[in-house]
Structure formats: C-alpha cells, structure tokens
Residue frames as qw, qx, qy, qz and C-alpha x, y, z in Angstrom:
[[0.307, 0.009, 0.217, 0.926, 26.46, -31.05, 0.56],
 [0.229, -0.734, -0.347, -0.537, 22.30, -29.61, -0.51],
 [0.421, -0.791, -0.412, -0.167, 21.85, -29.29, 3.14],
 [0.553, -0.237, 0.060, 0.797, 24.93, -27.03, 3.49],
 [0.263, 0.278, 0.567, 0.730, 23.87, -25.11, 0.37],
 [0.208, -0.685, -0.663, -0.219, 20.11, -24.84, 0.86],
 [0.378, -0.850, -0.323, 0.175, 20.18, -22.61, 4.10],
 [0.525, 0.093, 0.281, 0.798, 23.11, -20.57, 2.42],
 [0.008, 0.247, 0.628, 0.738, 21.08, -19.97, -0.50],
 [0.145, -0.750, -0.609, -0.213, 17.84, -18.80, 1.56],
 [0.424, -0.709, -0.308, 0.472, 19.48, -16.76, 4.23],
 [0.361, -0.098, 0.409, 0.832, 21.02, -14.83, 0.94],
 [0.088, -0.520, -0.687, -0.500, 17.29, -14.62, -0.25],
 [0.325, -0.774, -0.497, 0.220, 16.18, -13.34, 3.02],
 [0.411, -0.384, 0.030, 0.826, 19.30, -10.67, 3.10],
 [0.157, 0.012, 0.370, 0.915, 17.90, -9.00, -0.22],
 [0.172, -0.632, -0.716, -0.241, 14.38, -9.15, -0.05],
 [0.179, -0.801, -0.350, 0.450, 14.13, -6.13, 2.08],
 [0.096, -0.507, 0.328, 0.791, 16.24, -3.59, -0.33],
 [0.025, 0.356, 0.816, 0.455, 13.96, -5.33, -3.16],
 [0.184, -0.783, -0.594, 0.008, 10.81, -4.17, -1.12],
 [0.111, -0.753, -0.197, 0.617, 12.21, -0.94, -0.51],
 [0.064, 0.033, 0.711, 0.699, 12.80, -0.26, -4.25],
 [0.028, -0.570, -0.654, -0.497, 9.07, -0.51, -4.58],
 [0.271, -0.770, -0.460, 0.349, 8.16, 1.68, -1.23],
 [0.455, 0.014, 0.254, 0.854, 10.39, 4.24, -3.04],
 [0.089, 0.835, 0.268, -0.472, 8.45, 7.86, -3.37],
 [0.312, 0.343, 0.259, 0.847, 9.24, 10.75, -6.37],
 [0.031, 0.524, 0.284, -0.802, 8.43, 14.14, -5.35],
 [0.307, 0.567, 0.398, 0.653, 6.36, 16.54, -7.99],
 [0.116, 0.640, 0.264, -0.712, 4.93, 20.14, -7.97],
 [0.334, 0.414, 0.670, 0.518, 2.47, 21.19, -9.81],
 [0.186, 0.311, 0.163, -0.918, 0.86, 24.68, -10.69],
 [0.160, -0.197, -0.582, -0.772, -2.59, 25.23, -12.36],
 [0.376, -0.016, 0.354, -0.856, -5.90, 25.43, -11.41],
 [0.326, 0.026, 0.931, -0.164, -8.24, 23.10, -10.01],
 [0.387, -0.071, -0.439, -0.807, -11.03, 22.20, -12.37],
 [0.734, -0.456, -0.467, -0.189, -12.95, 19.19, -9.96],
 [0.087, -0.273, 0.734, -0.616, -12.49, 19.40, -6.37],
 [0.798, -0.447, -0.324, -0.241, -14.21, 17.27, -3.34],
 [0.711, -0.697, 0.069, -0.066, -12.79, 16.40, -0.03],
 [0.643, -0.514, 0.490, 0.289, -9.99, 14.37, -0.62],
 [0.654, 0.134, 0.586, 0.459, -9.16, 14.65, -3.68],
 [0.290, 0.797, 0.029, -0.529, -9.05, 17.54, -6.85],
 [0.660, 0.685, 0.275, 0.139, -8.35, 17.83, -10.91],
 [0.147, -0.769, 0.355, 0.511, -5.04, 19.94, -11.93],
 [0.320, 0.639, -0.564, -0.413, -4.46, 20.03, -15.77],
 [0.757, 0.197, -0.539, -0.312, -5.65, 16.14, -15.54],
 [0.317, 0.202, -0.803, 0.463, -4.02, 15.00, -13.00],
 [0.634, -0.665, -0.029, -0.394, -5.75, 14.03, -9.68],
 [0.225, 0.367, -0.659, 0.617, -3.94, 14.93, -6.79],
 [0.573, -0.618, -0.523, -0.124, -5.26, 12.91, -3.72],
 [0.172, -0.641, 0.353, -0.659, -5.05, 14.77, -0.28],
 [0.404, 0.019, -0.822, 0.401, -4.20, 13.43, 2.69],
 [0.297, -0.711, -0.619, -0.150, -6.95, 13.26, 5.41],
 [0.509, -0.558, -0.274, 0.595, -5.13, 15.55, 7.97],
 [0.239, -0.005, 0.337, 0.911, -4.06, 18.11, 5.06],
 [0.256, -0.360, -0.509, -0.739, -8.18, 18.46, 4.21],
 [0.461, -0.703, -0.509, 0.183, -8.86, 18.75, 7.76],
 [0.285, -0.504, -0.024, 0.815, -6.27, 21.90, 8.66],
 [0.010, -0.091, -0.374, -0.923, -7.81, 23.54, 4.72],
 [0.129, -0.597, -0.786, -0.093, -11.19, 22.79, 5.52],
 [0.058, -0.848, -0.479, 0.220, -13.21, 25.85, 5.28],
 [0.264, -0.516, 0.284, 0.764, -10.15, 28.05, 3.62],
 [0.671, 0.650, 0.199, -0.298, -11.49, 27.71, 0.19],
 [0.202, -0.569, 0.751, 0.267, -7.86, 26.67, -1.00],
 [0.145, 0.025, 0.942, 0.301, -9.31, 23.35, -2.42],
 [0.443, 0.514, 0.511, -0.528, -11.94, 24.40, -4.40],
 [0.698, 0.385, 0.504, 0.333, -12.88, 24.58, -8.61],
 [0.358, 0.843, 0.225, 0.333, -11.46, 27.25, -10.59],
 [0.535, -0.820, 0.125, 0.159, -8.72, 28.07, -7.47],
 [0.558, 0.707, -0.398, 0.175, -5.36, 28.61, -8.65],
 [0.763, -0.592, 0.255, -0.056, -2.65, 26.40, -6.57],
 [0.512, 0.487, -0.706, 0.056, 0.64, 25.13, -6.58],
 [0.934, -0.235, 0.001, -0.269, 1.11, 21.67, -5.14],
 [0.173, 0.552, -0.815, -0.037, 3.98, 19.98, -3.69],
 [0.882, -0.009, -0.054, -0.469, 3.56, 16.33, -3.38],
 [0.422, -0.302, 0.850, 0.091, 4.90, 12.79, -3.42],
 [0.843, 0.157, -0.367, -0.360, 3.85, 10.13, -6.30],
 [0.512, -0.153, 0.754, -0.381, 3.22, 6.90, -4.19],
 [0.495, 0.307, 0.803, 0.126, 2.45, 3.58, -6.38],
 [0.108, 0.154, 0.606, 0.773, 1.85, 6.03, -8.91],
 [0.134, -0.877, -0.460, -0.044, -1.11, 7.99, -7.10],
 [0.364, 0.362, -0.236, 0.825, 0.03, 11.56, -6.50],
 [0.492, -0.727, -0.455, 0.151, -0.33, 13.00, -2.92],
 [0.162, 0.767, -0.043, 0.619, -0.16, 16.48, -1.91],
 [0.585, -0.346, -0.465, 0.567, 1.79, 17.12, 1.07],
 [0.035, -0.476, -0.055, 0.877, 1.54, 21.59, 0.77],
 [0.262, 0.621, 0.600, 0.432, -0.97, 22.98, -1.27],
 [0.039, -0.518, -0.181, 0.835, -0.82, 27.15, -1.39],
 [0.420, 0.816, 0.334, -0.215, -3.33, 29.45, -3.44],
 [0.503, -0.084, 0.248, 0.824, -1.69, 31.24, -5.75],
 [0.050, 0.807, 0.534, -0.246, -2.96, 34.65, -6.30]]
C-alpha cells in the first residue's frame, strides 16, 4: 500500500510547487511623483524611497538629465522582492 501512496503523494507535491513559486515571482506595480534628492547611475532617492533603474532604462536617459538631484519625476515601476524598479521615468515640469 506506502508504495502506491508515496509516488501519489509526491507527484501532488510536484503539481503545486510551481503555482507556490509563482506566488513569490509575483510583481505589484507603483507610481510615484516627487523629486529626486540622491541620484547615480542605477539607482535614485524619491521621498525615501530608492527606485532602482534598470540597466537599459539608464542607458536610453543617459545624458537627458531626467535622473538627476533636485529633478522633478513621476515614476512608473514594478516592486520585485520588495526592491522597486522603474520601468518609465518622465520629468515633470
């Protein structure tokens, strides 16, 4: 009878373990507005927060002055493991 059971009872484990792991891959959007107070390459300051930038996103702003201190910006984003990551960042002027 166990060795009936057993390989049930794992192939049931195997079946859920993926909707488990996707539960944690799981994203929230945000958007934020305010103005940056630290900036650097990949990364910047908004009202406390630090919003990291993706490497491709701070290659296409590079040289716009968009990510810079004291810049006013709204930010749309994802929060990943609890890091937030801007996907659109515009000036706001």
């Amino acid at each position: 009878m166990k060795k009936i059971v057993l390989p049930f009872i794992f192939i049931g484990l195997i079946m859920l373990a993926p909707s488990v792991f996707a539960q944690n891959r799981q994203s929230q959007d945000f958007v934020i507005d305010g103005k940056i107070s630290n900036a650097s390459d990949n990364s910047f300051i908004i009202m406390g927060d630090v919003i990291g930038v993706p490497n491709r996103l701070a290659d296409k702003l590079k040289g716009t002055g968009i990510i810079s201190s004291g810049r006013e910006v709204k930010v749309v984003g994802e929060i990943e493991n609890g890091i937030e990551i801007a996907r659109k960042i515009v000036a706001v002027d």
